[in-house]
GUTI-589904 format. One record per residue: x negated, y, z negated of N, C-alpha, C, CB in turn. Coordinates in steps of 0.001 Angstrom, whole numbers, padded with zeros to 6 digits. Each point is the difference from the previous one (the first is absolute). Glycine has a CB too. Layout:
! GUTI-589904
R     npx     npy     npz    capx    capy    capz     cpx     cpy     cpz    cbpx    cbpy    cbpz
R       X       Y       Z       X       Y       Z       X       Y       Z       X       Y       Z
...
***
This chain:
! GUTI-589904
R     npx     npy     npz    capx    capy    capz     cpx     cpy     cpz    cbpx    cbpy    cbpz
R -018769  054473  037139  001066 -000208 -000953  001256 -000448  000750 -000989  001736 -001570
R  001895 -002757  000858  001237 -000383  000330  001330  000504 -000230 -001301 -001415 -000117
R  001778  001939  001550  001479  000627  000233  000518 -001145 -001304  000364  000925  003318
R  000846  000298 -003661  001050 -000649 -000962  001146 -000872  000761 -000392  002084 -001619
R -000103 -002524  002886  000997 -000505  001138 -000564 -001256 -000778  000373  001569  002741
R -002048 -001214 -001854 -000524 -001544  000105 -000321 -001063 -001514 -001231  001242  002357
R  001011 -000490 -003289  000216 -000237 -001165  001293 -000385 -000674 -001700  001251  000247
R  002871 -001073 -000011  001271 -000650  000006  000260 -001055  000862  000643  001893 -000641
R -001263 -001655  001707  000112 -001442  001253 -001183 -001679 -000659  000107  002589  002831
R -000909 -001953 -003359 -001084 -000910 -000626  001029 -001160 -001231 -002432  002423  000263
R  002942 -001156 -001441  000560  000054 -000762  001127 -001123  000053 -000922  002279 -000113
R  001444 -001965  001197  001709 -000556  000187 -000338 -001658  000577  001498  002849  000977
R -002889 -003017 -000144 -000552 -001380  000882 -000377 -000496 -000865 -000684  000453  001978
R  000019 -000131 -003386 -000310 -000589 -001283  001356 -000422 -000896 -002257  001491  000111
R  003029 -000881  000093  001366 -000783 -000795  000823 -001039  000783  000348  002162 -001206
R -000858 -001943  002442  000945 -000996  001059 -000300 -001177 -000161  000180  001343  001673
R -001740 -001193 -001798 -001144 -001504  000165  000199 -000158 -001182 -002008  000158  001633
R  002396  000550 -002986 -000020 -000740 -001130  001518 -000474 -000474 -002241  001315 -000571
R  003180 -000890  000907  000727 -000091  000311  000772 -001368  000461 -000999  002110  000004
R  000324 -002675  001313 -000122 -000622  000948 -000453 -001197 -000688 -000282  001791  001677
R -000971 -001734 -002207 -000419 -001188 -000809  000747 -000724 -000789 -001594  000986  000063
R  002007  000227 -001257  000583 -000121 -001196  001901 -000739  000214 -002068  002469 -000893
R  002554 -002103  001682  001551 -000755  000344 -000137 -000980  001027  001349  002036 -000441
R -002927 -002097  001336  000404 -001100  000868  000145 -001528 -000449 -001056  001550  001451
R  001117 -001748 -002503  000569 -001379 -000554  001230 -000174 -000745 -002114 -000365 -000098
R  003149  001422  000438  001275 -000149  000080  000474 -000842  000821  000027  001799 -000635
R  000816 -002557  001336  000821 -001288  000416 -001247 -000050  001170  003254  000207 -000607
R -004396 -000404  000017 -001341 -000501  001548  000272 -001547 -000441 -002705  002199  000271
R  002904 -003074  001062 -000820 -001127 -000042 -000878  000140  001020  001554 -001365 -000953
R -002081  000417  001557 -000973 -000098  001307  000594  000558  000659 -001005 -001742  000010
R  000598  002585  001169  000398  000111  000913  001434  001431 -000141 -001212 -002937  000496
R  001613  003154 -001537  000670  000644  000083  000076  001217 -001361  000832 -002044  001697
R -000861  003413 -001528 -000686  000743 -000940  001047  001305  000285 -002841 -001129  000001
R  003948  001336 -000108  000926  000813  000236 -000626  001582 -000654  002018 -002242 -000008
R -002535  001869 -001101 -000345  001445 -000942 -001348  000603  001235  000508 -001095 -003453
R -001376  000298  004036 -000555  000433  000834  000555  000773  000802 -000998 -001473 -000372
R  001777  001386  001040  000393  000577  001232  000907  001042  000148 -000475 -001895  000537
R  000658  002306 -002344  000810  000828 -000563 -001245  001504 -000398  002078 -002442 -001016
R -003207  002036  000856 -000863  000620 -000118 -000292  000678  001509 -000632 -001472 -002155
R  000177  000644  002996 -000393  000116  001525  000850  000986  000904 -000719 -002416 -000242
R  001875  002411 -000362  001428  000757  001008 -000400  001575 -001026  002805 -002615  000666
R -002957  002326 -001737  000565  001348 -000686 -001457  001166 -000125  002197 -001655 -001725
R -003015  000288  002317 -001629  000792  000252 -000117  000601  001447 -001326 -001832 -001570
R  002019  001157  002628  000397  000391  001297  000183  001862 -000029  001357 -002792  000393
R  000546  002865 -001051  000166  000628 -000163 -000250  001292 -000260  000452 -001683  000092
R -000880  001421 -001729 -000909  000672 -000591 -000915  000908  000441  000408 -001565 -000893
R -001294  000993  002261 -001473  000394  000239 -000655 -000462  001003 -000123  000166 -001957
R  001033 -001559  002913 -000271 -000323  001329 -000623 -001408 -000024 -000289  002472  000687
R  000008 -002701  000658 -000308 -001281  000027 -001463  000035  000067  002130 -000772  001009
R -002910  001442 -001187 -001609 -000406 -000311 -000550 -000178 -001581 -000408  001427  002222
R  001878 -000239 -002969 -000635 -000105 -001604  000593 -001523 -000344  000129  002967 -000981
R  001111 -003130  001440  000581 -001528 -000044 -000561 -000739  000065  001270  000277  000623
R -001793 -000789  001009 -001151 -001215  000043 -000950  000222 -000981  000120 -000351  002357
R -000880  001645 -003012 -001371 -000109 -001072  000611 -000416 -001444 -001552  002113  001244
R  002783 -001857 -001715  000725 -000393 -001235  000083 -001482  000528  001472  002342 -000908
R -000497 -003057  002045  000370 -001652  000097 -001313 -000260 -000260  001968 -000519  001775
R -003255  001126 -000855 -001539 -001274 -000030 -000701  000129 -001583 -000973  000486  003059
R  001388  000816 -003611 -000658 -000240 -001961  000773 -000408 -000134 -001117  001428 -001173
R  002337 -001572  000938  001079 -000905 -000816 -000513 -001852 -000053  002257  002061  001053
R -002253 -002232  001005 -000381 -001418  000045 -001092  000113 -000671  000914 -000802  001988
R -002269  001437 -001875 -001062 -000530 -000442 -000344 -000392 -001511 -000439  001148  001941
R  001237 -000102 -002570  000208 -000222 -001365  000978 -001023 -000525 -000643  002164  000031
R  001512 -002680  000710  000745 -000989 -000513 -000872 -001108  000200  002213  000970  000385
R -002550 -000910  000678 -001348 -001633  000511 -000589  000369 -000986 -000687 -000545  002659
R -000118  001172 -002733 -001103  000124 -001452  000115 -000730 -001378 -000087  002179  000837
R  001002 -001094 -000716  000453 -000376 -001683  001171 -000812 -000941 -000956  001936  000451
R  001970 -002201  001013  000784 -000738 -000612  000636 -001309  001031  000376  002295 -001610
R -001952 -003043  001884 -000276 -000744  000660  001318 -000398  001091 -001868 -000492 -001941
R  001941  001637  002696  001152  000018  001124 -000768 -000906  001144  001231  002678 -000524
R -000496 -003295  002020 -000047 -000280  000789 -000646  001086  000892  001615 -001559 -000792
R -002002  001589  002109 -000274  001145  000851  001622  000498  000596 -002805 -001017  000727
R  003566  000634 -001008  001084  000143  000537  000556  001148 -000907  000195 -002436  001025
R -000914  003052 -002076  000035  001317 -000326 -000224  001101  000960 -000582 -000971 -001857
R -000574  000465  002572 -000413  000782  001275  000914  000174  001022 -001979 -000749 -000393
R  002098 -000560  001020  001062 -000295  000592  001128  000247  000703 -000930 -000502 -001092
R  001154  000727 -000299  001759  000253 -000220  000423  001495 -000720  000263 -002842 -000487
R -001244  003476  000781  000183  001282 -000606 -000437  001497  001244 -000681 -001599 -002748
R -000581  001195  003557 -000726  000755  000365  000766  000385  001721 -002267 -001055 -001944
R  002876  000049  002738  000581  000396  000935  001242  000880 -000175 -001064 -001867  000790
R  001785  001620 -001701  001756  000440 -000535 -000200  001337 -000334  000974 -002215 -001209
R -002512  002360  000414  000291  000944 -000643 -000726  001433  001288  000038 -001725 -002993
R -000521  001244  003625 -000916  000815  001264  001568  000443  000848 -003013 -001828  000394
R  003457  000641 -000065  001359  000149  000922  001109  000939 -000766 -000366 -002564  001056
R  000608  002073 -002276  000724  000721 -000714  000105  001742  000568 -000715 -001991 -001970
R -000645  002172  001525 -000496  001828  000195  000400  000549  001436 -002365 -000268 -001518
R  001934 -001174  002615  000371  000298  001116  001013  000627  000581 -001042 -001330 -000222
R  001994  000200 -000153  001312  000321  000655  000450  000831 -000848  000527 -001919  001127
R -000359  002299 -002473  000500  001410 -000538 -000548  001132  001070 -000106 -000803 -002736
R -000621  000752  002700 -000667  001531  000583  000692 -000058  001451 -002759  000159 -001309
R  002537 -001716  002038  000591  000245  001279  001515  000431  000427 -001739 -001506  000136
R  002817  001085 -001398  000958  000334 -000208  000184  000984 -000637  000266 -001659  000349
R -000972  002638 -000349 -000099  001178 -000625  000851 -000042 -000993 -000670  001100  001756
R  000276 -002180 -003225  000391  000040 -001047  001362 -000506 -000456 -001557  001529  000256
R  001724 -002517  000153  001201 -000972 -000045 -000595 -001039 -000962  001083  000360  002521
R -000401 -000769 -003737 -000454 -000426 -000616  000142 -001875  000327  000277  002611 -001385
R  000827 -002794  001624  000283 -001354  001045 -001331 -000522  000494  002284  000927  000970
R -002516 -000258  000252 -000950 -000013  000848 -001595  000188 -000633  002007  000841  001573
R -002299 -001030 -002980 -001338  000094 -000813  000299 -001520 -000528 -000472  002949 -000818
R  001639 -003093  000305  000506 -001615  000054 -000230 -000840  000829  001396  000629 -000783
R -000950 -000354  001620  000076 -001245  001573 -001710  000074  000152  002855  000753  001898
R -003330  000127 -001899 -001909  000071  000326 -000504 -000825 -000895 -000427  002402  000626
R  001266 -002266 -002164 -001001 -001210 -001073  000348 -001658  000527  000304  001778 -002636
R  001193 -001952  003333  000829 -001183  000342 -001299 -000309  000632  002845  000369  000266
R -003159  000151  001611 -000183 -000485  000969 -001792 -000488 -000512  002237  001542  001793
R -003266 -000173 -002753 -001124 -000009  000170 -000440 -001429 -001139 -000108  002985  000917
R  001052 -003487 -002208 -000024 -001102 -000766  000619 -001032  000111 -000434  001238 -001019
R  001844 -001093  001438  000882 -001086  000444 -000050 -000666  000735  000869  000799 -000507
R -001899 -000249  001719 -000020 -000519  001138 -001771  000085  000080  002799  000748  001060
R -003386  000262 -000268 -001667 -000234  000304 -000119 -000429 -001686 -001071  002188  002371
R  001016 -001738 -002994 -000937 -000195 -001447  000123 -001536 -000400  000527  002578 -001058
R  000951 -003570  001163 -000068 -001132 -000050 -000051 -000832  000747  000556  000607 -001178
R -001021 -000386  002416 -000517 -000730  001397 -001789  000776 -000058  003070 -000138  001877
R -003174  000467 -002672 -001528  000005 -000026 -000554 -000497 -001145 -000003  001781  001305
R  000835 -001824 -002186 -000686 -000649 -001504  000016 -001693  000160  001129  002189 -001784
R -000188 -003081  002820 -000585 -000981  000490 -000972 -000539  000097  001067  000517  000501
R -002484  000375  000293 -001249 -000369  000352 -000499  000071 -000953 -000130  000477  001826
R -000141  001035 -002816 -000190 -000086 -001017 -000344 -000713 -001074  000790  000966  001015
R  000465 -001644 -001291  000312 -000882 -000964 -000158 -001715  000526  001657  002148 -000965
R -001792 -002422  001731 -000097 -001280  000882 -001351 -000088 -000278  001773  000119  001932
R -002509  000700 -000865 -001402  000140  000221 -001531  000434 -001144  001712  000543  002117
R -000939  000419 -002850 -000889  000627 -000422  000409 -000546 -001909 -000302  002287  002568
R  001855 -002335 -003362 -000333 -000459 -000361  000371 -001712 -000537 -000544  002559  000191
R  000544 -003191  001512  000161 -001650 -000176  001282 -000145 -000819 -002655 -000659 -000058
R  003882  001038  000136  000926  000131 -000116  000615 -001369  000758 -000386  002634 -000449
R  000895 -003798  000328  000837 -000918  000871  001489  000420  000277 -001458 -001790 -000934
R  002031  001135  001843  001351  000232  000564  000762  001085  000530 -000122 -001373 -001248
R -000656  002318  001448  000114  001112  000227  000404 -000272  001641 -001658  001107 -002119
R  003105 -000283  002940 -000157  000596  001283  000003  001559 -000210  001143 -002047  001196
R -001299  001993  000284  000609  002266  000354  000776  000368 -000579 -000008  000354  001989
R  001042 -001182 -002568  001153  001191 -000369  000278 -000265 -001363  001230  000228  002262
R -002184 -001278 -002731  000265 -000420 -001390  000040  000858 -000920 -000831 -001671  000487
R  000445  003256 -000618  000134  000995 -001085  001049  001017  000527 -002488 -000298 -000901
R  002835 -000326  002025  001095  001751  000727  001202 -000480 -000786 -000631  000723  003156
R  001740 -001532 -003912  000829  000302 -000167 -000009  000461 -001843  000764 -001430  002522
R -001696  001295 -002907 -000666  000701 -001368  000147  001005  000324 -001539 -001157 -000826
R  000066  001771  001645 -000250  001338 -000151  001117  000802  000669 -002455 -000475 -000131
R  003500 -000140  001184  000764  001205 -000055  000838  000202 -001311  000056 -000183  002487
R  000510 -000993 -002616  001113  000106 -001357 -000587  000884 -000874  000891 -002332 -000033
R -002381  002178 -000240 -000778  000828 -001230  000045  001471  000628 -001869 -002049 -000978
R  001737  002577  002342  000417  001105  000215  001379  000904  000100 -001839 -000913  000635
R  002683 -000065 -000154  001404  000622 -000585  000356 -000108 -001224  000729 -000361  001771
R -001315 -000184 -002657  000148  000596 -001398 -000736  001439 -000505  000220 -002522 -000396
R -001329  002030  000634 -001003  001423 -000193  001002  001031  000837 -002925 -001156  000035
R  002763  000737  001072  000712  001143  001321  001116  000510 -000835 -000367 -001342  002570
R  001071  000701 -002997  001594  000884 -000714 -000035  000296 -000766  001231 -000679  000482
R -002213  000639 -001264 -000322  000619 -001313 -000733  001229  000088 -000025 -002120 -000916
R -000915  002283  001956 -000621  001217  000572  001250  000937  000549 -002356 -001367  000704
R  003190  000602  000002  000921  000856  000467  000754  000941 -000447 -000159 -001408  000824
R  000708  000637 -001950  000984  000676 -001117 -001108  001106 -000634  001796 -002405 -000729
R -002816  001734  000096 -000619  001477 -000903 -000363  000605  001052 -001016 -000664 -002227
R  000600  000659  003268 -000468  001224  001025  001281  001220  000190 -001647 -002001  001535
R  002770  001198 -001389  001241  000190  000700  000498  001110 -001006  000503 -002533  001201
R -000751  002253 -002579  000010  000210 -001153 -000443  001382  000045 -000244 -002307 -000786
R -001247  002262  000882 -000699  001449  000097  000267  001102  000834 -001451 -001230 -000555
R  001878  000205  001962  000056  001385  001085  001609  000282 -000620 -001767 -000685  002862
R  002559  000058 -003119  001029  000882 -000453 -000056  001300 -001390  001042 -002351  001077
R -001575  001784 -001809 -000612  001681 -000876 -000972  000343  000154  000823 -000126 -001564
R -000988  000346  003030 -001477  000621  000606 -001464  000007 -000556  001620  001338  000677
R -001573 -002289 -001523 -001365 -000554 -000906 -000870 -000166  001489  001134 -001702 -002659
R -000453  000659  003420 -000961 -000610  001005 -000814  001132  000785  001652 -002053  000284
R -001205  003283 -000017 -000458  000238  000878 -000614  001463 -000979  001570 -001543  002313
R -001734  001353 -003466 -000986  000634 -001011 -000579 -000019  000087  000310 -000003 -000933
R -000799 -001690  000216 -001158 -001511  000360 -000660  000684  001174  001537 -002566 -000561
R -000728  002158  001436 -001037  000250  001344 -001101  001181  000209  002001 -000941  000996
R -000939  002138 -001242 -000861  001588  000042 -001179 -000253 -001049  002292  001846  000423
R -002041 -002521 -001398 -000697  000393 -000793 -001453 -000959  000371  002202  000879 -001746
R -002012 -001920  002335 -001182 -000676 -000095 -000412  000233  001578  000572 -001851 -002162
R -000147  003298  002756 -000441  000265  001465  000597 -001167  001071 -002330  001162 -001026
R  003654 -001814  001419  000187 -001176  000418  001048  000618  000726 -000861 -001796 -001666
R  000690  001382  003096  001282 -000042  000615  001208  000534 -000418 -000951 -001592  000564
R  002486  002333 -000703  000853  000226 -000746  001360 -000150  001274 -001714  001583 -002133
R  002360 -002264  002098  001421 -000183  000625  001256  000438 -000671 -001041 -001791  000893
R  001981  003066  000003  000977 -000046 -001255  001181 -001314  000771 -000282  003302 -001184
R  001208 -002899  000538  001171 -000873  000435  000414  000076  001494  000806  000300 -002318
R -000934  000714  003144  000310 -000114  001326 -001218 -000319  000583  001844  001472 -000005
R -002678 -002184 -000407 -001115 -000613  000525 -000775  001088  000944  001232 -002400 -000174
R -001241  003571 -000434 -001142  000774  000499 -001123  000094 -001015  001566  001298  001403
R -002846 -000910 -000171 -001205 -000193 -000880 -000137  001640 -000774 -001403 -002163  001860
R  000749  002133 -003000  000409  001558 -000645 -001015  000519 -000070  001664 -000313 -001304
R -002049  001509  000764 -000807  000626  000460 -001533 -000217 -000732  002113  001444  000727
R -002269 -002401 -001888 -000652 -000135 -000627 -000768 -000915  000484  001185  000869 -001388
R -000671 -001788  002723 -000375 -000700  000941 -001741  000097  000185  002598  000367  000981
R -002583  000549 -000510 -001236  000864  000705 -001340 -000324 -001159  001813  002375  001279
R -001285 -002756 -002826 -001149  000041 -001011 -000258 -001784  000052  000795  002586 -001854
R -000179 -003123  002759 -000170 -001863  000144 -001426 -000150 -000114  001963 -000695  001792
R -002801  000075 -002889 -001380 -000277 -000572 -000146 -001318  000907  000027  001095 -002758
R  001071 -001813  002890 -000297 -001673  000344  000557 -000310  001146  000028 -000783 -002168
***
């Protein structure tokens, strides 16, 4: 039988990914998907960077699927949102620094790899290396500041670090110590 942890953690990766689906065609054109990466930071957060990367890769796969997306769903979602988790945790919970991880892992690797991708695989013309980096970052500092504020949002009426206990996740208070609920980290 399933802890009421892991059953809220299931719970909460099912609203992210649906979630995720459902607003990522707010101001998307190619290449640039801001509501994505608004999902990816606040899934970081939330629950770390492994439940993150498994929400960005259903999100992409379901957008390719079904709403005949590019691979650059993949793309452009799955490094930012891995890095994202990263550097929060490495910054022991600085919310900035879950930002700059979605910047460097989409803005930068994610659109210097969707190049080949999209060139190669799917016969895409005119394409160079950097032809999606000034999209996908712009599409992440939108997402990025929009994550910021509602995150910023939560940890100030201590919602955020509710969220966290409650779905067993990492917990940072404001003097960037790790708290004691630490110790129950599932991911």
């Amino acid at each position: 039988m399933k802890s009421k942890t892991e059953i809220l953690r299931m719970t909460m990766l099912a609203m992210l990914i649906a979630i995720g689906v459902v607003i990522s065609p707010i101001l998307r054109i190619e290449g640039m998907c801001p509501m994505a990466h608004l999902i990816n930071i606040a899934c970081s957060v939330f629950m770390g960077p492994w439940y993150s990367l498994l929400c960005a890769t259903l999100i992409g796969i379901i957008r390719m699927s079904f709403m005949g997306i590019p691979p650059l769903a993949l793309t452009g979602a799955v490094f930012g949102a891995f890095l994202s988790g990263v550097f929060y945790r490495a910054s022991k919970g600085k919310l900035i620094c879950a930002v700059l991880g979605e910047v460097i892992g989409t803005g930068i690797i994610g659109s210097i790899i969707s190049y080949p991708i999209m060139a190669f695989l799917v016969h895409k013309s005119g394409l160079t290396w950097f032809f999606y980096t000034p999209l996908f970052i712009t599409g992440t500092l939108i997402g990025g500041t929009i994550a910021f504020v509602f995150l910023a949002a939560l940890r100030r009426t201590g919602m955020l670090t509710k969220i966290q206990r409650a779905l067993g996740a990492r917990t940072y208070d404001l003097s960037n110590t790790v708290s004691p609920a630490s110790a129950a980290d599932q991911s």
